[in-house]
C-alpha positions as semicolon CSV with decimal commas, in nm:
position;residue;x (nm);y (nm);z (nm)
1;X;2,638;-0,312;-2,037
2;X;2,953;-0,528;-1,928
3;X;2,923;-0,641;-1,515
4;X;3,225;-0,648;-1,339
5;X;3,246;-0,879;-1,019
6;X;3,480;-0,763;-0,769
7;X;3,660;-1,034;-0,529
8;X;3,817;-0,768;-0,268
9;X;3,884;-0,418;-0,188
10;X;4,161;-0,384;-0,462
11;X;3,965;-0,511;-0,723
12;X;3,731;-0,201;-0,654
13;X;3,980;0,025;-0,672
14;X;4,161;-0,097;-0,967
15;X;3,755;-0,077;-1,141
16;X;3,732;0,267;-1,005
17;X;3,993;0,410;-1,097
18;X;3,966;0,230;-1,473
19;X;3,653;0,406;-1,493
20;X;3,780;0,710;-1,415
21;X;4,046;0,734;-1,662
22;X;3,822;0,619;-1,920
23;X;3,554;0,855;-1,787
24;X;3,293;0,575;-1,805
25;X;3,041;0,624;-1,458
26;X;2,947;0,279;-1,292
27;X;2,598;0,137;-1,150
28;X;2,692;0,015;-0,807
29;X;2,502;-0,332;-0,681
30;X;2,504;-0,594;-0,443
31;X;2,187;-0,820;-0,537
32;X;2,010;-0,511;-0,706
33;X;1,695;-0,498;-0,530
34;X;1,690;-0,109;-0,489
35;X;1,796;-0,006;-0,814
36;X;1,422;0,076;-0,908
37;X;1,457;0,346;-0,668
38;X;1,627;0,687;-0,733
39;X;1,650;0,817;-1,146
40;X;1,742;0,610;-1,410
41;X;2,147;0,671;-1,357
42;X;2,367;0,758;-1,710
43;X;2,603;0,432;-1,646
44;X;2,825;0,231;-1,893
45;X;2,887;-0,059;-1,659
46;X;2,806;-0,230;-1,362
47;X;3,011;-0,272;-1,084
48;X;2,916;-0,584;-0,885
49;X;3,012;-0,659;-0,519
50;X;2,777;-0,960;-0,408
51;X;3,099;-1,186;-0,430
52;X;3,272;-0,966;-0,125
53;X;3,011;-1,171;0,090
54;X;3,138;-1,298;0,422
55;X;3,092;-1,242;0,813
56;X;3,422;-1,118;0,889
57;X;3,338;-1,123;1,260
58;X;3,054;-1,137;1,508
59;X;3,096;-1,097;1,850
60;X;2,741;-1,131;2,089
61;X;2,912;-1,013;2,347
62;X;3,034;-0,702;2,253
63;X;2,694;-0,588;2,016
64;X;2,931;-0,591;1,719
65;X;2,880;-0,720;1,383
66;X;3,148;-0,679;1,092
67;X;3,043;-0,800;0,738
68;X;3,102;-0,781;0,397
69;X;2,933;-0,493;0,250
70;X;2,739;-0,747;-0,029
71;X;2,690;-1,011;0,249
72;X;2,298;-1,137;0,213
73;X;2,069;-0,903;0,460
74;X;1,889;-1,215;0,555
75;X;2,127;-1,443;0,652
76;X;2,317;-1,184;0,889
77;X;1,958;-1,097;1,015
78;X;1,974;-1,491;1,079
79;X;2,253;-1,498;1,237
80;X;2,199;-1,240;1,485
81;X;1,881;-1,386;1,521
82;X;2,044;-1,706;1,644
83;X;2,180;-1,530;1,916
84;X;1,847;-1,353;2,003
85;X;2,020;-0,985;1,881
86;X;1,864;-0,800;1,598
87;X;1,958;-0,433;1,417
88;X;1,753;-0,262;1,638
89;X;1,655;0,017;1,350
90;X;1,436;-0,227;1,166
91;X;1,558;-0,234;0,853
92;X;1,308;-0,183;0,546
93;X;1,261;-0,468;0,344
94;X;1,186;-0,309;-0,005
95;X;1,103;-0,640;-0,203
96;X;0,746;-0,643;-0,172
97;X;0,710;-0,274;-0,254
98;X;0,922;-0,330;-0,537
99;X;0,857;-0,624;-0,660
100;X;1,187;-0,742;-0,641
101;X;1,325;-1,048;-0,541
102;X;1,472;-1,107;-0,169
103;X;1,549;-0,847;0,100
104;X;1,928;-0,772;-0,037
105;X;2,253;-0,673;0,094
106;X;2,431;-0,503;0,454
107;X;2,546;-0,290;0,181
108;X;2,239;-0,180;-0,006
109;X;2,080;-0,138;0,329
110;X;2,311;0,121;0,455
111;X;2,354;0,287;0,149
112;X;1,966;0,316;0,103
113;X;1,910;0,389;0,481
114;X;1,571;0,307;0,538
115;X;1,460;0,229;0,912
116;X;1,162;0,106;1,037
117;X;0,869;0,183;1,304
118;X;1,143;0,173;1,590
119;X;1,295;0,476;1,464
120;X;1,137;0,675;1,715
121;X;1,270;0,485;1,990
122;X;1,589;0,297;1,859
123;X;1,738;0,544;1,561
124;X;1,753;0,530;1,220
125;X;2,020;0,334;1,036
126;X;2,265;0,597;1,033
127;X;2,287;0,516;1,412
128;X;2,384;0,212;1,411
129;X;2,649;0,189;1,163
130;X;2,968;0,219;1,373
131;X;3,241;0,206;1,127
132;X;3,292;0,135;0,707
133;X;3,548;0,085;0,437
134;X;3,533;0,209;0,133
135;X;3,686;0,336;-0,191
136;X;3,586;0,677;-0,297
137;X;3,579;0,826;-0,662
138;X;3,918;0,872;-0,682
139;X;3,994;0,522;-0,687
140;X;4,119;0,507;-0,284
141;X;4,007;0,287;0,000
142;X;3,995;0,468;0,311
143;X;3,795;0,411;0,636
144;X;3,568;0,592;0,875
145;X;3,448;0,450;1,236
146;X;3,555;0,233;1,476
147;X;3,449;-0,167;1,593
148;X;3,359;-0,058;1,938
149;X;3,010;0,078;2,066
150;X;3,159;0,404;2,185
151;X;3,395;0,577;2,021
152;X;3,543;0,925;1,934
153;X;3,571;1,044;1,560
154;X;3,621;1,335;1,366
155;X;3,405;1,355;1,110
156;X;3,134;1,115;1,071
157;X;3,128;0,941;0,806
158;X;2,930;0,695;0,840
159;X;2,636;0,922;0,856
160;X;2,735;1,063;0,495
161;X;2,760;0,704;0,349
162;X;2,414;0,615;0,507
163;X;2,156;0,688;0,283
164;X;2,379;0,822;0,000
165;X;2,288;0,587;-0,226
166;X;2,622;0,454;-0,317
167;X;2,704;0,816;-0,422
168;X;3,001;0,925;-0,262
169;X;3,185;0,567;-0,249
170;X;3,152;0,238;-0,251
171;X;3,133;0,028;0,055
172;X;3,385;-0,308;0,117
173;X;3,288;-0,345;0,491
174;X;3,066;-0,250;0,741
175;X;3,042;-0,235;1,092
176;X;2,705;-0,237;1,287
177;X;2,581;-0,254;1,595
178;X;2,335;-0,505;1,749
179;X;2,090;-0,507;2,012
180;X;1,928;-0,743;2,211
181;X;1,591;-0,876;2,133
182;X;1,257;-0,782;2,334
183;X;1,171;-1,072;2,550
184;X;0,777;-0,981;2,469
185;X;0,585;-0,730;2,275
186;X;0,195;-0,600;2,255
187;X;0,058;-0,388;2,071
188;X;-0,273;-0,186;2,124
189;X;-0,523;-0,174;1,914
190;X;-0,783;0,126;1,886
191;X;-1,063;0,095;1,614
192;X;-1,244;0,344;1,376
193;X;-1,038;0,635;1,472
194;X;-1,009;0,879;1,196
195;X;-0,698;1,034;1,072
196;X;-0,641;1,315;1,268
197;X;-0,804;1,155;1,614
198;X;-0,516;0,872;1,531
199;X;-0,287;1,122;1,519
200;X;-0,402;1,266;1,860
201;X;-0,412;0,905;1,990
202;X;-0,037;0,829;1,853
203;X;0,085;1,157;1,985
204;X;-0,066;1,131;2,315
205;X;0,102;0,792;2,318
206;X;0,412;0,866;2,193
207;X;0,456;1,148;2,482
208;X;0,345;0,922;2,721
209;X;0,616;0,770;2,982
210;X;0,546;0,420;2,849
211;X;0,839;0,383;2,606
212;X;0,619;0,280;2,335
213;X;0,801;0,184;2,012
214;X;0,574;0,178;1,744
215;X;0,259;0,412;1,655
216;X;0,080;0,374;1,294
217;X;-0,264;0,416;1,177
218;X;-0,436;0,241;0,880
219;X;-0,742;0,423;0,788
220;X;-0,998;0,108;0,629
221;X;-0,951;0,225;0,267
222;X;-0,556;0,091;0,297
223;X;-0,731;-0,276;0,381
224;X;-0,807;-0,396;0,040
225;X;-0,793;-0,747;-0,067
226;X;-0,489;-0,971;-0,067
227;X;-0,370;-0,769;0,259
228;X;-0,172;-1,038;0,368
229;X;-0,011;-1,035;0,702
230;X;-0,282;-0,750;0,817
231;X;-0,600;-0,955;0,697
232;X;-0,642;-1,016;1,054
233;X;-0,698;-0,666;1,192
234;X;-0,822;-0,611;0,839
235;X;-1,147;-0,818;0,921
236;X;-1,313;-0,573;1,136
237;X;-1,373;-0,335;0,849
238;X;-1,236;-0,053;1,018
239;X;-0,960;0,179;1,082
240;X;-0,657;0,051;1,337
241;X;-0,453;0,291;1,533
242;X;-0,150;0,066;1,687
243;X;0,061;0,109;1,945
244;X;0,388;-0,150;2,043
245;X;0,533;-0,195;2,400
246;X;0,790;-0,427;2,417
247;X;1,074;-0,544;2,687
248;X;1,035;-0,804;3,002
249;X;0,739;-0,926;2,988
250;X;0,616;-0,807;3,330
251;X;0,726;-0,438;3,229
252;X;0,536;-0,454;2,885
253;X;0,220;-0,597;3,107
254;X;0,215;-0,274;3,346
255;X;0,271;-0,017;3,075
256;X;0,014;-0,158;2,863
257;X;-0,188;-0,162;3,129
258;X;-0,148;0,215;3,188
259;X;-0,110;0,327;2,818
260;X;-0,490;0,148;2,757
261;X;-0,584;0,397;3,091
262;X;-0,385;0,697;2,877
263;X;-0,606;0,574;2,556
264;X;-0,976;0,568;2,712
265;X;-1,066;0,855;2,556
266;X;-1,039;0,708;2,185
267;X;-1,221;0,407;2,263
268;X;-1,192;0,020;2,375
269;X;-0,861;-0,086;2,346
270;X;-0,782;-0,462;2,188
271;X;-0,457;-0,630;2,189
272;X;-0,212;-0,826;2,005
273;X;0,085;-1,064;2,153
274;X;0,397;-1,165;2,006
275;X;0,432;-1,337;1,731
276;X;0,056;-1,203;1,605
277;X;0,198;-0,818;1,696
278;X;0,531;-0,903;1,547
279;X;0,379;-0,998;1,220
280;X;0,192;-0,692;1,208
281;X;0,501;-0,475;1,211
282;X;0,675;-0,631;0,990
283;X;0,361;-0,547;0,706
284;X;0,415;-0,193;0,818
285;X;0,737;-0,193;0,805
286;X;0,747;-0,291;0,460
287;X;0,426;-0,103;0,325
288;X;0,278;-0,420;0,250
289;X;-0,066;-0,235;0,218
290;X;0,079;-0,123;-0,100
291;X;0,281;-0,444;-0,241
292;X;0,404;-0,465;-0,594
293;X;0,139;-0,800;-0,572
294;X;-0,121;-0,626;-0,470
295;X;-0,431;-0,425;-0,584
296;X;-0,212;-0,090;-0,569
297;X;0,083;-0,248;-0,766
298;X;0,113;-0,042;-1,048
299;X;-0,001;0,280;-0,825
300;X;0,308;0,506;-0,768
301;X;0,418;0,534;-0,342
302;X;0,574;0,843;-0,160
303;X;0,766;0,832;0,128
304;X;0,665;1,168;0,350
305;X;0,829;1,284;0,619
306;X;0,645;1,560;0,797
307;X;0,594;1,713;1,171
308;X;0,374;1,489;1,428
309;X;0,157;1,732;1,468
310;X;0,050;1,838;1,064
311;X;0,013;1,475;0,993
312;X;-0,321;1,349;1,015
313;X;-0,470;1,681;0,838
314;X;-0,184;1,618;0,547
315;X;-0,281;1,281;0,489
316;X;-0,669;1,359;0,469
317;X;-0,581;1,619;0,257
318;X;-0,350;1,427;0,051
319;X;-0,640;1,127;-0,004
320;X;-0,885;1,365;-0,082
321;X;-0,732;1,546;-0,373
322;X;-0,598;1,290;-0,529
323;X;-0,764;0,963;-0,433
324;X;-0,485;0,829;-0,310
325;X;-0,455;0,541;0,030
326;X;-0,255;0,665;0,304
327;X;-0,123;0,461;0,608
328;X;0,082;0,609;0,892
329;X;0,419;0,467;1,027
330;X;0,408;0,769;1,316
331;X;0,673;0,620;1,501
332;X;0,915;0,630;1,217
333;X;0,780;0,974;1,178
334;X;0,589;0,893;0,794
335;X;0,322;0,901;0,603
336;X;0,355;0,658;0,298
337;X;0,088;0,715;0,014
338;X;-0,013;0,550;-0,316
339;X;-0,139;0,769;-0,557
340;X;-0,350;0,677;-0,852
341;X;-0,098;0,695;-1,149
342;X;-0,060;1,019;-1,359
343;X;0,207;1,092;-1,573
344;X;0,391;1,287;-1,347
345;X;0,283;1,104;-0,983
346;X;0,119;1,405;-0,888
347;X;0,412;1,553;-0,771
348;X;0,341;1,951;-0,804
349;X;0,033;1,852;-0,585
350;X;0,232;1,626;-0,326
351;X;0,517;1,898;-0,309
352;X;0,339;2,186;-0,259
353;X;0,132;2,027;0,016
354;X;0,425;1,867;0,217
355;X;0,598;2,186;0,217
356;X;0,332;2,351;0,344
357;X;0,295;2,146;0,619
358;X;0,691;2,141;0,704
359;X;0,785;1,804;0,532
360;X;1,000;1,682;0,236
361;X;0,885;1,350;0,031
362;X;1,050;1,125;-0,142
363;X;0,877;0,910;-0,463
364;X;1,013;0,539;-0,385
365;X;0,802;0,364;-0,663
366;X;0,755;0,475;-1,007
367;X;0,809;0,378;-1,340
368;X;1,088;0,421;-1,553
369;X;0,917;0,684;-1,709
370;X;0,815;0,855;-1,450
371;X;1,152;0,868;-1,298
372;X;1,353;1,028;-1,560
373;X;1,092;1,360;-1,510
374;X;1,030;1,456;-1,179
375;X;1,269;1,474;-0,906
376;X;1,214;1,139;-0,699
377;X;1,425;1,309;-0,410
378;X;1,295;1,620;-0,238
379;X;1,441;1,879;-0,416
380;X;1,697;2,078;-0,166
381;X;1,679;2,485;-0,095
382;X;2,000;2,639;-0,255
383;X;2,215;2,618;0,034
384;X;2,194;2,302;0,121
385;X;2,203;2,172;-0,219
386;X;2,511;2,364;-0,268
387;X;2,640;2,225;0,052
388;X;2,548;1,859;-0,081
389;X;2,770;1,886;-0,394
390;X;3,039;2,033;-0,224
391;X;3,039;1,709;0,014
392;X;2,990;1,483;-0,314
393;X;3,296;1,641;-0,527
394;X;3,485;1,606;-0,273
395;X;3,433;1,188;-0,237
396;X;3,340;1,143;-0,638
397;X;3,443;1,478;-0,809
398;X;3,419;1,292;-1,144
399;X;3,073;1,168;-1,063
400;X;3,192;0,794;-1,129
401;X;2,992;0,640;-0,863
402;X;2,624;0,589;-0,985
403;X;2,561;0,888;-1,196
404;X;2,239;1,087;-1,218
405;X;2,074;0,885;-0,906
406;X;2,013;1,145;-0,722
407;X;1,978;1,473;-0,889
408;X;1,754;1,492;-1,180
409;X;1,984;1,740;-1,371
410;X;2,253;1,523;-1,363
411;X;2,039;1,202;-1,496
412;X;1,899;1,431;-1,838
């Protein structure tokens, strides 16, 4: 499969639209760390935008960040850091639950959309992406958004290209917004909860006027050996139930003082500071619990989204049948679960148990295999599926852009 490695905006187009007349789709990629997610797409050639690389501009003072759409994740994450701003969704890094090798590009972040255990409080990806250009599937740049913090648009784009997967076009250049860091952050610890006390715990939390920005639950089966950055809270031999305050430090001192009075109830409240809490996150936020490295490696994961309040029964129920490890990222509003592996990653069972309870799931690792026969994306009702393809014809109608990624149909 020949890789072509685009310098600038034109150079996409000119491979678009090549591909188009010759009718041969493309595999879009930046440093390729996602592509084991989604179905094995029906591509004759790569497209390649890592080169289109550079900060275009930063500005602290205005929250605004414009980049390359293949510029490395972690350096821009290091710049902002340098100025004590971060993306305040927390983006996913999906290395260690892939296996793959560094955290990626702007690009592949948008385009994959995953947020982290702020989501609750700060917004999902989608939310912070304040402008983009492109070129669609017909071969034309165009662009969508603004460089300011508040603006007027028509349509939003921006939330179509988030999460699409590099479906409907290919990104050039993004636009994001940045926040400032927390000065502090704690998180509250509850031990041996089960999982639907947790989820009474988290929800009590979570409703609570304490502005608390994180709420997951590990139930002691996810601790296993190698758990890296949780070994710590892993030591106790129990179930965790976590909750995160952060701001000014005197502010995140006199709500976590009140939320431990809110948690009573559930039992004797611990507590972890800084750079201990922030390390704890960051394993959630990644699903580290079920790394590529790890004892689970080879087990297949889900990605559920379901309502608060159906969430602690689903998982138990999920575990149960199928003897699966659950953890709970209940500020991000999931429940990610690694199944013991079957030929078809349990998915009739998964399905029909999510949608029971309200939720759609989403099967982020699997093999190859796997892939090409069940429907790794939660399968739309009629309507909205028919809505879906109207929106994608009318950015790729010749299905160019990485073919068969997200529709199993279209990848058989």
């Amino acid at each position: 499969m020949d890789t072509l490695k685009v310098r600038d905006a034109k150079d996409v187009e000119e491979v678009v639209r090549a591909a188009i007349a010759s009718e041969q789709p493309l595999e879009i990629i930046g440093h390729g760390t996602r592509r084991a997610i989604g179905h094995p797409m029906a591509t004759n050639a790569v497209l390649d935008v890592s080169a289109l690389n550079a900060v275009i501009s930063y500005e602290p003072n205005e929250l605004i960040i414009m980049v390359q759409s293949g510029a490395p994740l972690a350096d821009v994450q290091s710049l902002i850091d340098s100025k004590n701003q971060q993306f305040a969704f927390e983006p996913m890094d999906t290395s260690s639950l892939l296996g793959a090798s560094g955290s990626g590009t702007v690009g592949g972040m948008i385009g994959a959309g995953l947020a982290g255990p702020r989501r609750i409080r700060a917004g999902g990806a989608r939310d912070h992406l304040l402008g983009a250009h492109a070129v669609s599937g017909f071969g034309d740049s165009f662009k969508t958004g603004g460089r300011v913090v508040k603006n007027v648009t028509g349509y939003d784009l921006c939330k179509l290209l988030t999460g699409s997967w590099g479906t409907l076009a290919v990104m050039t250049e993004v636009t994001l917004k940045v926040m400032p860091k927390p000065e502090t952050e704690r998180t509250l610890v509850l031990s041996g909860l089960d999982d639907v006390a947790a989820n009474r715990a988290m929800t009590a939390a979570l409703g609570s006027p304490y502005d608390v920005s994180g709420a997951a639950h590990l139930p002691y089966q996810a601790f296993r050996p190698a758990t890296g950055a949780l070994a710590g809270i892993a030591a106790q031999g129990r179930a965790v139930t976590l909750l995160r305050l952060e701001g000014i430090a005197a502010s995140v001192a006199d709500r976590a003082a009140s939320l431990a009075k809110t948690l009573t109830p559930f039992g004797a409240v611990d507590t972890l500071q800084d750079a201990a809490s922030a390390t704890v996150w960051s394993a959630l936020r990644d699903v580290e619990p079920f790394a590529a490295g790890g004892s689970l490696g080879a087990w297949p994961v889900w990605r559920i989204v379901c309502p608060p309040a159906s969430g602690g029964a689903l998982g138990q129920a999920l575990a149960r049948e199928t003897g699966g490890d659950v953890i709970y990222d209940w500020g991000g509003g999931l429940i990610w679960t690694a199944l013991p592996p079957k030929p078809d990653a349990q998915a009739a069972l998964v399905r029909a148990r999510v949608e029971a309870a309200g939720g759609h799931a989403a099967l982020i690792r699997a093999s190859e295999q796997v892939r090409q026969k069940v429907d790794v994306f939660h399968p739309l009702a009629p309507g909205i599926a028919a809505l879906s393809e109207r929106v994608r014809h009318s950015f790729d109608p010749k299905i160019i852009l990485n073919r068969g990624r997200m529709l199993l149909t279209s990848a058989t």
